[in-house]
DOLOGU-207012 format. One record per atom (N, C-alpha, C): residue number from 0; residue in one letter; atom name; x, y negated, z negated. Coordinates in Angstrom, 3 decimals, always signed. Last residue first. Layout:
<palo num="NUM" residu="a" atome="CA" x="X" y="Y" z="Z"/>
...
This chain:
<palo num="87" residu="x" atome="N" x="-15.865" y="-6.813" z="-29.676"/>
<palo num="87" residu="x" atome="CA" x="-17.248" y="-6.060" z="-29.381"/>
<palo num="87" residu="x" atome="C" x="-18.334" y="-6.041" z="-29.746"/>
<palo num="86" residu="x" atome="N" x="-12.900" y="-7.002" z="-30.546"/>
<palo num="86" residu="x" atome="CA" x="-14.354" y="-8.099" z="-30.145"/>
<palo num="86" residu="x" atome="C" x="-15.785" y="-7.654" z="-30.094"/>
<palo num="85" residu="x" atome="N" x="-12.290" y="-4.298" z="-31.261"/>
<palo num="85" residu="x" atome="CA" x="-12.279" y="-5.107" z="-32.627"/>
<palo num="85" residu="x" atome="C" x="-13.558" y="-6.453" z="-32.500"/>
<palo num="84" residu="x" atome="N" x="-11.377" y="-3.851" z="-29.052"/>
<palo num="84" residu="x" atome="CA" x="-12.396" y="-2.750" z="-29.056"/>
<palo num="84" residu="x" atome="C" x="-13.137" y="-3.565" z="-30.731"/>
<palo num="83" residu="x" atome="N" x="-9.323" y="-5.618" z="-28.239"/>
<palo num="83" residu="x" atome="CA" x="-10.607" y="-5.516" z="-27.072"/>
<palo num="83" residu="x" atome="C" x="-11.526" y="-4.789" z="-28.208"/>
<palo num="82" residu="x" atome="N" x="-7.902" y="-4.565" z="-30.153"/>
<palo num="82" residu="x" atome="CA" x="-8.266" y="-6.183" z="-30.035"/>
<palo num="82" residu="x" atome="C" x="-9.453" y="-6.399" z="-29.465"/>
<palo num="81" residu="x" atome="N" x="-7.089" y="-2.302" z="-28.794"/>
<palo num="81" residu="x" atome="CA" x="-7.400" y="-2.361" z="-30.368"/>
<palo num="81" residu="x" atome="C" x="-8.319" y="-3.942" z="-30.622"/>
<palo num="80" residu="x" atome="N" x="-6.236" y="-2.816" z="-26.483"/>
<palo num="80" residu="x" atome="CA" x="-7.042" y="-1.540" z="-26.789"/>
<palo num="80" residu="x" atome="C" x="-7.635" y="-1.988" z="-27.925"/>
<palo num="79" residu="x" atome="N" x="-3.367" y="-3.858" z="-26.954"/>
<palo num="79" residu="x" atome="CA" x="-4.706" y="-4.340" z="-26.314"/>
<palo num="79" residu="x" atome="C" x="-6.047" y="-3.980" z="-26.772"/>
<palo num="78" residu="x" atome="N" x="-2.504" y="-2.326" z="-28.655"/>
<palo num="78" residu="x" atome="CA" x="-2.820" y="-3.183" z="-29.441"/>
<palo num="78" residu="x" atome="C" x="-3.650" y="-4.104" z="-28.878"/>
<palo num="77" residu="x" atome="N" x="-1.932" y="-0.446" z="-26.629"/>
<palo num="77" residu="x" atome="CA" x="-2.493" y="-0.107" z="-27.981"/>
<palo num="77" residu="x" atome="C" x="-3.437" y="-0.918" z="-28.509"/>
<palo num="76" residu="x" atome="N" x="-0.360" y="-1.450" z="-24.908"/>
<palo num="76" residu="x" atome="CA" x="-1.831" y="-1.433" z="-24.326"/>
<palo num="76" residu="x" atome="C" x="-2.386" y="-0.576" z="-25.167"/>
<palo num="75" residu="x" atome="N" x="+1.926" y="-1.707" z="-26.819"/>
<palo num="75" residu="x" atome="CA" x="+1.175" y="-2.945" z="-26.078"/>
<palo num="75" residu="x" atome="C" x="-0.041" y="-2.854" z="-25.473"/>
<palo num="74" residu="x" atome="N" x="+2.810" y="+0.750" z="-27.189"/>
<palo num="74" residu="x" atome="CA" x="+2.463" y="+0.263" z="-28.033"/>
<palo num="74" residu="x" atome="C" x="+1.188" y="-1.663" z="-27.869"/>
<palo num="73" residu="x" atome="N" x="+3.436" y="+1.381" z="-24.548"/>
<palo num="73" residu="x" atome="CA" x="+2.388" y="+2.284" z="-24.929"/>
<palo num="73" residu="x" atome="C" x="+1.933" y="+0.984" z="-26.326"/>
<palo num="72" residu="x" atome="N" x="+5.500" y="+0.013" z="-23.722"/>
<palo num="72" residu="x" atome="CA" x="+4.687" y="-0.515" z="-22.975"/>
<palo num="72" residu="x" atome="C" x="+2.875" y="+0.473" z="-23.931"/>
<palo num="71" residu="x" atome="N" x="+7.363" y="+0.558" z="-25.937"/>
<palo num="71" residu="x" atome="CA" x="+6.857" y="-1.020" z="-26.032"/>
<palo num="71" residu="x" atome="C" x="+5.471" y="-0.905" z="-25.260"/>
<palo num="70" residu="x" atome="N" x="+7.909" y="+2.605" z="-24.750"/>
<palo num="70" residu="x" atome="CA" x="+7.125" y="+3.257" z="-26.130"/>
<palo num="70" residu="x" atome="C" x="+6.780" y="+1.470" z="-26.520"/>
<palo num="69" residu="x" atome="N" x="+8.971" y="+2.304" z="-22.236"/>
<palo num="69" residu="x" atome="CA" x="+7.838" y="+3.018" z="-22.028"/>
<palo num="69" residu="x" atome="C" x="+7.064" y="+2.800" z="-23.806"/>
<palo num="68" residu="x" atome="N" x="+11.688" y="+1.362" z="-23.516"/>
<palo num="68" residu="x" atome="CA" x="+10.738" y="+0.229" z="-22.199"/>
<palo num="68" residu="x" atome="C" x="+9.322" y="+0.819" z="-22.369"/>
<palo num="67" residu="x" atome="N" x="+12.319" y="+3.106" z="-23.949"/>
<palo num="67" residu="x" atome="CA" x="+12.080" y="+2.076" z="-25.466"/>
<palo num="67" residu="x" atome="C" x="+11.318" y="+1.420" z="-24.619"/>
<palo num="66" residu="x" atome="N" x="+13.176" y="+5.029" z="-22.318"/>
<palo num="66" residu="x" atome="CA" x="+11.983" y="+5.566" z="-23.051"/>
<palo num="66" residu="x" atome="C" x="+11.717" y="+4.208" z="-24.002"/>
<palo num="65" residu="x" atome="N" x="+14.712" y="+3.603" z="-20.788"/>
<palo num="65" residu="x" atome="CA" x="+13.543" y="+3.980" z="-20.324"/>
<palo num="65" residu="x" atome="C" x="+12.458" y="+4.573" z="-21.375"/>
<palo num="64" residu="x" atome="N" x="+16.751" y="+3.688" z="-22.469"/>
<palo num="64" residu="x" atome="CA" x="+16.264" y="+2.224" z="-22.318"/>
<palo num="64" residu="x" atome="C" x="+14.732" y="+2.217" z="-21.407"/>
<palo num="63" residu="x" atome="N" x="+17.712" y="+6.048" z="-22.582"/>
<palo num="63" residu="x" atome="CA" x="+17.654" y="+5.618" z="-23.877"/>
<palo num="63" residu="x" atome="C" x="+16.515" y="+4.488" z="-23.680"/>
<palo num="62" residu="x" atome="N" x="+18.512" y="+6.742" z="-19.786"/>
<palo num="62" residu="x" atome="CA" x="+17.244" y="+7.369" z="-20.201"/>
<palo num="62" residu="x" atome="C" x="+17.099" y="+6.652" z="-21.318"/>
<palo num="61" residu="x" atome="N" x="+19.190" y="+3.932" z="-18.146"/>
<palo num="61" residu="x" atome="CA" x="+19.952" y="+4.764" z="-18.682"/>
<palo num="61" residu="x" atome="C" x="+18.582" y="+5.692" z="-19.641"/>
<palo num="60" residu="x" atome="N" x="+18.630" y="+3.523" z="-14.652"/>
<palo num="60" residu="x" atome="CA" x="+18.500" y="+3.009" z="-15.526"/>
<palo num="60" residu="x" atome="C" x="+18.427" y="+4.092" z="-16.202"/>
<palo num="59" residu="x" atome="N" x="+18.206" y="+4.686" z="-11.889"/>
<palo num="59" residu="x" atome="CA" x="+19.364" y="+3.307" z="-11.945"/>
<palo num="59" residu="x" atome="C" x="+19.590" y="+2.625" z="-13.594"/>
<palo num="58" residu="x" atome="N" x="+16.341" y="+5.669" z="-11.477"/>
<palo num="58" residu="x" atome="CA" x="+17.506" y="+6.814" z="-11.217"/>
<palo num="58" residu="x" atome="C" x="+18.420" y="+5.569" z="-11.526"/>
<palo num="57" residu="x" atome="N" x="+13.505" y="+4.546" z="-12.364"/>
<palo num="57" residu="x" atome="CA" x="+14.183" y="+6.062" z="-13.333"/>
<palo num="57" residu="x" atome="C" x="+15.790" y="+6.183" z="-12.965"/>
<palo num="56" residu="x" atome="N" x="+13.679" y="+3.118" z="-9.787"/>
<palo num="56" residu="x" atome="CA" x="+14.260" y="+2.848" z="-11.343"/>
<palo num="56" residu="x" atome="C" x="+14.821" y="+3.500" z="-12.248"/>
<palo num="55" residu="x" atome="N" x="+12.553" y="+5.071" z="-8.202"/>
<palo num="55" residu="x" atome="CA" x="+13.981" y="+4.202" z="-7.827"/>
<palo num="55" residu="x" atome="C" x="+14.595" y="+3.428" z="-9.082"/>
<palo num="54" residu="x" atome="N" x="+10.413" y="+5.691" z="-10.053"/>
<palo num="54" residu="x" atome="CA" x="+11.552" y="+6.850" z="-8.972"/>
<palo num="54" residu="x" atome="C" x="+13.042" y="+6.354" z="-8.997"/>
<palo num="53" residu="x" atome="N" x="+9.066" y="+3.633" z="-9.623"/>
<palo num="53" residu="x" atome="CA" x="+9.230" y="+4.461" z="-10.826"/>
<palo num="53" residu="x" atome="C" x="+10.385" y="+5.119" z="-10.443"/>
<palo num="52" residu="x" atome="N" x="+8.607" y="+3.272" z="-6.642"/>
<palo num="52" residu="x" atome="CA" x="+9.484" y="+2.878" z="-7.361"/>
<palo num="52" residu="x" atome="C" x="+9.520" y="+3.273" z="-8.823"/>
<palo num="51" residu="x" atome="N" x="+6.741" y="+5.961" z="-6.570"/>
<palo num="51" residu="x" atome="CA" x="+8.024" y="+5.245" z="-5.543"/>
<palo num="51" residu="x" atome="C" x="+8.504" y="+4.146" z="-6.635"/>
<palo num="50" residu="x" atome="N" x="+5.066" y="+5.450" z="-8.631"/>
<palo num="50" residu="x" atome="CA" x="+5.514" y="+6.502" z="-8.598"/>
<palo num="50" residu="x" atome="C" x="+6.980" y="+6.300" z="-7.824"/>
<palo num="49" residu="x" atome="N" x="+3.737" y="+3.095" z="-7.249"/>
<palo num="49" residu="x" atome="CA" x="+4.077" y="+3.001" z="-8.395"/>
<palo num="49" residu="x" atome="C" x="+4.876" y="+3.742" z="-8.503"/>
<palo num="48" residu="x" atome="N" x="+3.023" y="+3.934" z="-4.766"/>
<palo num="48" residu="x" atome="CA" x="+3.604" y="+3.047" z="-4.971"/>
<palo num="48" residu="x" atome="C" x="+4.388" y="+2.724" z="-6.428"/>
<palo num="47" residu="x" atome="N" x="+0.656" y="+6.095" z="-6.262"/>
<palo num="47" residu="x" atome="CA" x="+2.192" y="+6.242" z="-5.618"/>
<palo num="47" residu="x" atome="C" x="+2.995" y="+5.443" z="-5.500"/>
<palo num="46" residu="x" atome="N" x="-0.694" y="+3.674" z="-7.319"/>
<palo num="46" residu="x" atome="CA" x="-0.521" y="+5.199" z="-7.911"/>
<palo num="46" residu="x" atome="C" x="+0.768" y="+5.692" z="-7.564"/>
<palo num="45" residu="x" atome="N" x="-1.971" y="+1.991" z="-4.919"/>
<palo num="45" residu="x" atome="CA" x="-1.160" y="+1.805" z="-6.343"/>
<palo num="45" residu="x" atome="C" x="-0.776" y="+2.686" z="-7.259"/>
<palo num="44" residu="x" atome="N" x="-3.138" y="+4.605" z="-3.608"/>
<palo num="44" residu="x" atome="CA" x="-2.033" y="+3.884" z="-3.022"/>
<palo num="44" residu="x" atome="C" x="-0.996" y="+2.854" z="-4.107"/>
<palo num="43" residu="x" atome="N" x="-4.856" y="+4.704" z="-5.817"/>
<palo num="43" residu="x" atome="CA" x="-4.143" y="+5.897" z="-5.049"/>
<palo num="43" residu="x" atome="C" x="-3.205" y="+5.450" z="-4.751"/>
<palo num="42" residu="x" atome="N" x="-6.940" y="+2.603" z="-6.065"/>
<palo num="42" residu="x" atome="CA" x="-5.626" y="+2.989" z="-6.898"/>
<palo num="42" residu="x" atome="C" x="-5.042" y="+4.047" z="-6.960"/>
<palo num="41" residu="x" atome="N" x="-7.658" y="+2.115" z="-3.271"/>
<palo num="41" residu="x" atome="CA" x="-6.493" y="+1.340" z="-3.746"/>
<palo num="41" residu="x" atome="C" x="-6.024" y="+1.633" z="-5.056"/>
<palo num="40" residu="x" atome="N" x="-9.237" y="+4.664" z="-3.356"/>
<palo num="40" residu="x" atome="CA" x="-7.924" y="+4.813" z="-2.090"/>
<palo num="40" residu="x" atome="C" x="-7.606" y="+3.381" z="-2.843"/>
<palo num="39" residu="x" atome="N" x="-11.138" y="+4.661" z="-5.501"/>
<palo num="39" residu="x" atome="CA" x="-10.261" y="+5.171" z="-5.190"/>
<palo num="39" residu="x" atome="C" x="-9.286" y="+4.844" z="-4.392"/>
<palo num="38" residu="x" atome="N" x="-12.965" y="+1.668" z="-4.982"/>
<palo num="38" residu="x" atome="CA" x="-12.138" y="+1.662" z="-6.077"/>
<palo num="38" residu="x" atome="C" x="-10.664" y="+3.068" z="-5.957"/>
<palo num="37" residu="x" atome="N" x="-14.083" y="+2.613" z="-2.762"/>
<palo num="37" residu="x" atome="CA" x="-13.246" y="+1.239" z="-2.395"/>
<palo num="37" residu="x" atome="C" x="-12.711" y="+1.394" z="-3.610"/>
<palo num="36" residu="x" atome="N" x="-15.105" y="+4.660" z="-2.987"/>
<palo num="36" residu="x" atome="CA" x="-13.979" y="+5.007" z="-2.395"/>
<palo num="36" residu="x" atome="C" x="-13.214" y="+3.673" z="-2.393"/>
<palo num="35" residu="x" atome="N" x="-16.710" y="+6.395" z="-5.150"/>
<palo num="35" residu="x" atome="CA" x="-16.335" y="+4.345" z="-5.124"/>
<palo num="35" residu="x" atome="C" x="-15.221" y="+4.627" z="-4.179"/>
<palo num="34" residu="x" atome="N" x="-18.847" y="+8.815" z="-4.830"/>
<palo num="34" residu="x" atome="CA" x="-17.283" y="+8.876" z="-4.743"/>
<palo num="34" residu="x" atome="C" x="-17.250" y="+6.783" z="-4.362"/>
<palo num="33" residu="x" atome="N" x="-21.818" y="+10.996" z="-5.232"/>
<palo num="33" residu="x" atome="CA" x="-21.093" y="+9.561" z="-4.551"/>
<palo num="33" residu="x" atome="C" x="-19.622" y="+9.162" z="-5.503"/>
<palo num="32" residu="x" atome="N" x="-21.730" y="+14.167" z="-5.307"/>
<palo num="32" residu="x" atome="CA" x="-21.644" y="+13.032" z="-6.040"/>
<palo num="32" residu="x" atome="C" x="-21.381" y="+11.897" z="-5.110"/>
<palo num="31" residu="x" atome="N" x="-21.263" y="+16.636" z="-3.793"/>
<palo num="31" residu="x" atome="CA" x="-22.551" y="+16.817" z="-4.857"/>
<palo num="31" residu="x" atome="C" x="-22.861" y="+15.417" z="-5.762"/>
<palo num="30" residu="x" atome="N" x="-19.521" y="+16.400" z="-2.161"/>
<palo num="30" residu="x" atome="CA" x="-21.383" y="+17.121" z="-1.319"/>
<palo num="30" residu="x" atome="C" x="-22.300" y="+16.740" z="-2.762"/>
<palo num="29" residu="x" atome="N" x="-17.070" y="+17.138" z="-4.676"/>
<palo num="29" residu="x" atome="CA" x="-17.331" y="+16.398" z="-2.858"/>
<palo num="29" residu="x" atome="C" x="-18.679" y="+17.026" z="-2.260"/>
<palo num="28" residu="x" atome="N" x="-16.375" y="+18.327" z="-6.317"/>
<palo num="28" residu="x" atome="CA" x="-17.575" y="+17.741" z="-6.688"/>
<palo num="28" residu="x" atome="C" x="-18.074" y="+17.206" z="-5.076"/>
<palo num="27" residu="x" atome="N" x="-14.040" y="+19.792" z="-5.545"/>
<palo num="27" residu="x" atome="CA" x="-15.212" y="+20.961" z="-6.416"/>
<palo num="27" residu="x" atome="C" x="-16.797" y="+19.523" z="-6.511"/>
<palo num="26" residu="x" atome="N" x="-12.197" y="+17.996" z="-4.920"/>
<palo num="26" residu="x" atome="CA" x="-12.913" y="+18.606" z="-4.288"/>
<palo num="26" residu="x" atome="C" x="-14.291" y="+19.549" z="-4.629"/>
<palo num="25" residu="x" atome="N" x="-11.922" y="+16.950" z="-7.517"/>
<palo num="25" residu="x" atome="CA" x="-12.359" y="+16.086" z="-6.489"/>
<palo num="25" residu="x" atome="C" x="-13.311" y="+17.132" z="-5.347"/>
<palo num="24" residu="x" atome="N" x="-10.755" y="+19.114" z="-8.911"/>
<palo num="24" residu="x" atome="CA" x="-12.129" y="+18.880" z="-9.396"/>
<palo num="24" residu="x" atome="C" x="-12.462" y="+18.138" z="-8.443"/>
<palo num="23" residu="x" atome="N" x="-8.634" y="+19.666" z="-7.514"/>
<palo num="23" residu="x" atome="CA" x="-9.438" y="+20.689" z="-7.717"/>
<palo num="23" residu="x" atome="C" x="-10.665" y="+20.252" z="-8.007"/>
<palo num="22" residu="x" atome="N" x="-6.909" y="+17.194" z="-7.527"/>
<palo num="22" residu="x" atome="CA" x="-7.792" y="+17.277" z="-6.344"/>
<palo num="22" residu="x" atome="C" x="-8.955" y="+18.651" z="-6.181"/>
<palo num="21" residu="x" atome="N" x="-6.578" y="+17.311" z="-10.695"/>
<palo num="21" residu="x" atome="CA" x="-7.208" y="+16.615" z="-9.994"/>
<palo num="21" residu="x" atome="C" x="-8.027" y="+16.959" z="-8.657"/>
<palo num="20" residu="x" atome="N" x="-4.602" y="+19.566" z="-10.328"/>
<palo num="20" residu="x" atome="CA" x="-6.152" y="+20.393" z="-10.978"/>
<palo num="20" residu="x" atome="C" x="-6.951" y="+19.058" z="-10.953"/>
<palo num="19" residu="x" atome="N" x="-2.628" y="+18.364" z="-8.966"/>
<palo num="19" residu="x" atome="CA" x="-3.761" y="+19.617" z="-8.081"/>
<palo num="19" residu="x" atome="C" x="-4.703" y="+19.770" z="-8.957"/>
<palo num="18" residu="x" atome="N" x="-1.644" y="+16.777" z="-10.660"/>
<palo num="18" residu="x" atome="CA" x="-2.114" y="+16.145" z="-9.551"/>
<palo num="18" residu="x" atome="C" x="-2.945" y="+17.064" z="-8.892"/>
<palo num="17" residu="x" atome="N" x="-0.753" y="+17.978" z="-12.740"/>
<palo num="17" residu="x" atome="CA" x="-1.950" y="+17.533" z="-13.015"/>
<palo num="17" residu="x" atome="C" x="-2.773" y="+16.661" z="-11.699"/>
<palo num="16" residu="x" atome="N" x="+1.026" y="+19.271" z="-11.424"/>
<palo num="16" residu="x" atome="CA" x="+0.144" y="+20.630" z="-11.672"/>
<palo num="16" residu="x" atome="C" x="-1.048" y="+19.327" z="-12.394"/>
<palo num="15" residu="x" atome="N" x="+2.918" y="+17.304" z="-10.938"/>
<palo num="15" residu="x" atome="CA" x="+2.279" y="+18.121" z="-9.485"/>
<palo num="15" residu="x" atome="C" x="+1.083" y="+18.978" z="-10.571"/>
<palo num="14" residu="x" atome="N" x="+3.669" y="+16.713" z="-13.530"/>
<palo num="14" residu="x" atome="CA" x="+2.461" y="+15.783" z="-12.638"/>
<palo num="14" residu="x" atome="C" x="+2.323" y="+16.619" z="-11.238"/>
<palo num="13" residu="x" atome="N" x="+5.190" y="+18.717" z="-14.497"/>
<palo num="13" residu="x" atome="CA" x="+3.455" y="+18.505" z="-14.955"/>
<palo num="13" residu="x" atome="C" x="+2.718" y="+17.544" z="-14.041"/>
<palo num="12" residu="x" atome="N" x="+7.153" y="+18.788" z="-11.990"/>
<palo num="12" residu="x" atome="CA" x="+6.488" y="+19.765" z="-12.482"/>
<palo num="12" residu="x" atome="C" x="+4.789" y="+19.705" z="-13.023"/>
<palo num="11" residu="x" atome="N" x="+8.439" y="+16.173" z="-13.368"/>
<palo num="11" residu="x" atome="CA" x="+7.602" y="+16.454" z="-12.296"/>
<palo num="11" residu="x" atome="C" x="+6.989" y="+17.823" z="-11.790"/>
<palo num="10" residu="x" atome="N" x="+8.975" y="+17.197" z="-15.634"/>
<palo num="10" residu="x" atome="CA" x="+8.080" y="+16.026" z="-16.093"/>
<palo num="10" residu="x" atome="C" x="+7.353" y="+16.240" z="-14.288"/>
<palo num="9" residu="x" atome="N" x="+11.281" y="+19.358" z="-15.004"/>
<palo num="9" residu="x" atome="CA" x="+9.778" y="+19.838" z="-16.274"/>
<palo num="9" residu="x" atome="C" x="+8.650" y="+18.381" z="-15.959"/>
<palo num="8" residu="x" atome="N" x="+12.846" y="+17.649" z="-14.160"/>
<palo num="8" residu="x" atome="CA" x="+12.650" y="+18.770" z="-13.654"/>
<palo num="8" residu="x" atome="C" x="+11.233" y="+19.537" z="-14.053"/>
<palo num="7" residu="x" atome="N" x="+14.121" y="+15.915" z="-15.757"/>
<palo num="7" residu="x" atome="CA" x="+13.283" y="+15.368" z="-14.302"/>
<palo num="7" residu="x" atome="C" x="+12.491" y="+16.448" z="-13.720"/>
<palo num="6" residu="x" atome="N" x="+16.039" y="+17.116" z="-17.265"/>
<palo num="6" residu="x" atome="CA" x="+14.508" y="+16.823" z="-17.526"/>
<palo num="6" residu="x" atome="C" x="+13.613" y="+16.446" z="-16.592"/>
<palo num="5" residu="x" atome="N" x="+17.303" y="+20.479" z="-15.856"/>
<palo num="5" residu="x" atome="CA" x="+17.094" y="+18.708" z="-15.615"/>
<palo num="5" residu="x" atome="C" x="+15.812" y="+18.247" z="-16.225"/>
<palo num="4" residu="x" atome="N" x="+17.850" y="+23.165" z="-18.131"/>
<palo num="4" residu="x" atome="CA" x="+16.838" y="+22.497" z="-17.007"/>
<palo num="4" residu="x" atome="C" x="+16.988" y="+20.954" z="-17.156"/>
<palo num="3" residu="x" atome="N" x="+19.124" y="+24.064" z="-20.036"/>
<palo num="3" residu="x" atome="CA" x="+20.054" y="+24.391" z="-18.278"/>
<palo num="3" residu="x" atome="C" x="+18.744" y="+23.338" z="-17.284"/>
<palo num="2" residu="x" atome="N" x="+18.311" y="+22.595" z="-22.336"/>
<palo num="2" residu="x" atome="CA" x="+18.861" y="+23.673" z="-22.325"/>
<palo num="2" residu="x" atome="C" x="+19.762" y="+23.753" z="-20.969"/>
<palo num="1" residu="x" atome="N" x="+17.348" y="+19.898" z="-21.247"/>
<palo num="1" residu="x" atome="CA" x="+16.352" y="+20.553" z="-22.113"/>
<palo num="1" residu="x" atome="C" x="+16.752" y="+21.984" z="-21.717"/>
<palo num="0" residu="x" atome="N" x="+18.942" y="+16.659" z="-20.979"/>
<palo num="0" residu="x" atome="CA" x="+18.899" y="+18.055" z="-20.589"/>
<palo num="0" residu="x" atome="C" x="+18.196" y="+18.880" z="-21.662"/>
């Protein structure tokens, strides 16, 4: 809790406001660019899907163990990142 507000409350909040200033620019470019639609609409649908169960997990699992799960998963596609960028 972040004073009287549910944290759930503020995090979905930023992803609706980063999900519209997305479809702001999608749309703002639509007539003026070619669009991989075969690469969009499947990681849209893997996007939400994701989101859906993200959802169903978030609510069954204790916040302490969600954030150590998330700061392994950041630290791991770090060190991907880092390895990949080290071959080059």
């Amino acid at each position: 809790m972040l004073g009287s507000v549910c944290r759930r409350q503020p995090i979905g909040t930023s992803l609706l406001v980063t999900a519209l200033s997305a479809a702001v620019a999608l749309l703002a470019r639509v007539g003026h660019e070619t669009f991989a639609w075969d690469v969009i609409g499947p990681f849209t649908a893997t996007s939400v899907a994701g989101a859906l169960l993200g959802h169903r997990v978030s609510c069954r699992l204790p916040a302490a163990a969600l954030n150590r799960a998330f700061a392994v998963l950041l630290v791991l596609v770090a060190a991907y990142v880092a390895l990949r960028a080290g071959s080059t």
